[in-house]
Wavefront OBJ file of the C-alpha trace (Angstrom):
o trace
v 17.919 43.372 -11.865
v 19.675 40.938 -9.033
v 17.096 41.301 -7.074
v 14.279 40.967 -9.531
v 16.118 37.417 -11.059
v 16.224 36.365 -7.251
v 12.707 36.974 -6.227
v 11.598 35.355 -9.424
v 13.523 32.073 -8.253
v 11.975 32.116 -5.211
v 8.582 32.524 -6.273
v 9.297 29.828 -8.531
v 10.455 27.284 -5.698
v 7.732 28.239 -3.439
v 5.288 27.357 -6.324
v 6.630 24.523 -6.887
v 7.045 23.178 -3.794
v 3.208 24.075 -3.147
v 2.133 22.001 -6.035
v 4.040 19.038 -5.218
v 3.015 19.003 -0.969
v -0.355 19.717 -2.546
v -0.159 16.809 -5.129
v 0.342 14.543 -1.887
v -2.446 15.980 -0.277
v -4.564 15.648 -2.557
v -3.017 11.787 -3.467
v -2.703 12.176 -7.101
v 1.076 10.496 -6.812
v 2.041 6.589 -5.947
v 5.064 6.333 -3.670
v 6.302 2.771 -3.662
v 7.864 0.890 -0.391
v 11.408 0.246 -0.881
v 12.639 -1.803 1.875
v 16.583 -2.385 0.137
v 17.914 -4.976 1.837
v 14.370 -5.725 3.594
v 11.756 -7.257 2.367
v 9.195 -5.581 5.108
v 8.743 -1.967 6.035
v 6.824 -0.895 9.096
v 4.073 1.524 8.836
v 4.204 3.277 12.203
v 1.475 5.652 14.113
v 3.720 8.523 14.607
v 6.983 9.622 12.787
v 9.317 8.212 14.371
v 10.797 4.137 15.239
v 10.199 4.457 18.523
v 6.369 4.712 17.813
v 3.755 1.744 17.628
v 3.970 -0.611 14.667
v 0.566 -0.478 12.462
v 2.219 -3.747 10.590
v 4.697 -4.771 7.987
v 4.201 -3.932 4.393
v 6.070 -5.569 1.479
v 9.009 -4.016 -0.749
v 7.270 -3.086 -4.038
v 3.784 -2.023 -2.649
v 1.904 1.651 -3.647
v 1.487 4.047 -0.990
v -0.214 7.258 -1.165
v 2.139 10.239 0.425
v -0.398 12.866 2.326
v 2.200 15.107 2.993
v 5.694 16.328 1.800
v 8.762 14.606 3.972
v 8.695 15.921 7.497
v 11.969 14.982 9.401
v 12.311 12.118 7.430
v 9.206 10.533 7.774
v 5.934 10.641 4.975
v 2.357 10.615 6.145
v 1.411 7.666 3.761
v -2.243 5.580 2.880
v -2.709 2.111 2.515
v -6.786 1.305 1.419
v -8.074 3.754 3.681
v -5.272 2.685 6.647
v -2.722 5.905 7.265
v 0.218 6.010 9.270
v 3.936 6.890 8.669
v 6.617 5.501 6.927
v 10.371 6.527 6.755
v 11.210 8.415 3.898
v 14.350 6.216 3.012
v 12.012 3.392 2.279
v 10.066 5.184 0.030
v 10.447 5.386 -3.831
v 8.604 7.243 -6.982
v 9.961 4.489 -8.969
v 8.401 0.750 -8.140
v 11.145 -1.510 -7.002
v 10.682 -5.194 -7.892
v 7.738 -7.134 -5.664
v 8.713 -9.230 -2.651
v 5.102 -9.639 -1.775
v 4.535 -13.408 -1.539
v 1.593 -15.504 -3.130
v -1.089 -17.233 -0.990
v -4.312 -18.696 -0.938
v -7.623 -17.602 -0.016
v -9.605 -20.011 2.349
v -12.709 -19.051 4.574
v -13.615 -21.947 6.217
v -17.343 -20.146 6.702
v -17.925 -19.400 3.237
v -17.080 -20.034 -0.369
v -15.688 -16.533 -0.479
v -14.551 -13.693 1.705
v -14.996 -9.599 1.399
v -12.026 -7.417 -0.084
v -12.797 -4.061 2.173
v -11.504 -0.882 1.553
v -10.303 -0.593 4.896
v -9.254 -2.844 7.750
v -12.792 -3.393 9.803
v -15.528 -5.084 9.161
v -17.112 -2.111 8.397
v -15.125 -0.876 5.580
v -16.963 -0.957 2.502
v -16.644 -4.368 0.525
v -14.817 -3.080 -3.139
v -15.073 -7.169 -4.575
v -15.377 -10.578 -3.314
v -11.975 -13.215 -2.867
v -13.105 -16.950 -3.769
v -11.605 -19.991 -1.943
v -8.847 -21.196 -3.643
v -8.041 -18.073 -5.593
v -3.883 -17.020 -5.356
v -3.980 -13.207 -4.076
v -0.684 -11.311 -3.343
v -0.532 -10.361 0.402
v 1.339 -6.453 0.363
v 1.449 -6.555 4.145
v -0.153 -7.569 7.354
v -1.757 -5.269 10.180
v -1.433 -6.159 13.703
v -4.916 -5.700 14.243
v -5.565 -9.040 12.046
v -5.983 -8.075 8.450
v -4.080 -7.944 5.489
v -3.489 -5.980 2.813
v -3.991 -8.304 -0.646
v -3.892 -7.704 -4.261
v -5.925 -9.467 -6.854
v -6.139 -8.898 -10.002
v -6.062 -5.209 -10.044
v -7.770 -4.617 -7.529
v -6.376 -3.970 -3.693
v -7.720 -4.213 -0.261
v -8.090 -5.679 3.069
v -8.924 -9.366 4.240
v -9.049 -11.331 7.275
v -5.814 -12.928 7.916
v -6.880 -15.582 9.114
v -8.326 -16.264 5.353
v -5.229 -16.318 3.773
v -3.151 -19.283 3.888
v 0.540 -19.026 2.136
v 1.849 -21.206 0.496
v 5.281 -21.938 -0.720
v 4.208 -23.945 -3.808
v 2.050 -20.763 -5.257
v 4.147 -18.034 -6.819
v 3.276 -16.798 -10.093
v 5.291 -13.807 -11.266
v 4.055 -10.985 -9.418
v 0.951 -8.921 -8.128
v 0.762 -7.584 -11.370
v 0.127 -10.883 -13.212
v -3.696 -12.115 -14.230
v -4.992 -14.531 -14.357
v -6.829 -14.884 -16.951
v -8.751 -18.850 -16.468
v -11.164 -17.588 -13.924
v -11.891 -14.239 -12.300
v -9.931 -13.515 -9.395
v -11.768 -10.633 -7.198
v -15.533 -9.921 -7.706
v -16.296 -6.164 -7.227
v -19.135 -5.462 -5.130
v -21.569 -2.897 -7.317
l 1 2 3 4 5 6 7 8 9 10 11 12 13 14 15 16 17 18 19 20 21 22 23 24 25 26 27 28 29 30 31 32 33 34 35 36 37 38 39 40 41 42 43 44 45 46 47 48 49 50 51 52 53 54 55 56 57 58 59 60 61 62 63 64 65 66 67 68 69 70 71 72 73 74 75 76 77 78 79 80 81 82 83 84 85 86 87 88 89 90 91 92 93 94 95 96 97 98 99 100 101 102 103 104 105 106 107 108 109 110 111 112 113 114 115 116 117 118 119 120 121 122 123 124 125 126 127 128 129 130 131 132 133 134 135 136 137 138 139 140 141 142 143 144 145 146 147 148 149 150 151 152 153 154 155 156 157 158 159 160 161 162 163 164 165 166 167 168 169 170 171 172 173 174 175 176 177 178 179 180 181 182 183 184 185 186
């Protein structure tokens, strides 16, 4: 009976660690940066600090785990951007926002693409106006950022957003509702 009780626990941990590393897999759960003390994480190209920096990414942001911890460190997506991020700055539970509010200004259009990605080849998912407040979630080296408008996130040109210390409404979350924000692309 001992052994029968025993096996039956184990099963049961095996199956449910399976289901959550597959939930992460398959990205049905948010993990949110949690910097503590910091308000920037960086999302690195291998597990470890001694690898590359990808960029800095603001307390409070959503990341997608694609795996379960290993050694400390999550596989995690941001838009379509992976890399790895330390497991101690990772939360299920969404800290308070430290990403700050800017401006969008393309000094070649009236407007500038929010891609899914960080290329110009990413698919567009919604257009950013001139002018329009956006919440920037982090920057890449590679010369985007990672924005939030409205609800909707994504990558822009850095070089198209301009902060600004006299913008901050409450937080990424807030709309507003006086003119539409972000465009989507259909």
């Amino acid at each position: 009976m001992k052994k029968i009780r025993m096996l039956t626990a184990l099963l049961l941990a095996v199956l449910l660690v399976a289901s959550v590393t597959l939930s992460f897999a398959e990205g049905a759960a948010y993990m949110y940066i949690d910097g503590k003390n910091a308000r920037k994480v960086h999302l690195r190209q291998e597990a470890s600090t001694k690898s590359k920096s990808l960029g800095l990414f603001y307390t409070g942001t959503p990341v997608i785990p694609l795996s379960s911890p290993a050694e400390g460190w999550f596989q995690v997506q941001i838009g379509d951007v992976t890399g790895f991020m330390s497991a101690t700055y990772l939360s299920t539970s969404q800290p308070e926002s430290k990403a700050p509010a800017a401006v969008m200004s393309n000094p070649n259009s009236n407007w500038a693409h929010l891609r899914q990605g960080a290329s110009k080849q990413s698919q567009s998912i919604g257009r950013l106006y001139n002018d329009n407040i956006v919440y920037v979630l982090g920057e890449l080296n590679s010369g985007w950022t990672y924005v939030q408008s409205g609800d909707q996130r994504g990558y822009v040109v850095s070089s198209f957003v301009k902060t600004n210390a006299t913008t901050s409404p409450a937080s990424p979350a807030a709309k507003d509702s006086k003119r539409l924000i972000a465009d989507p692309i259909l």
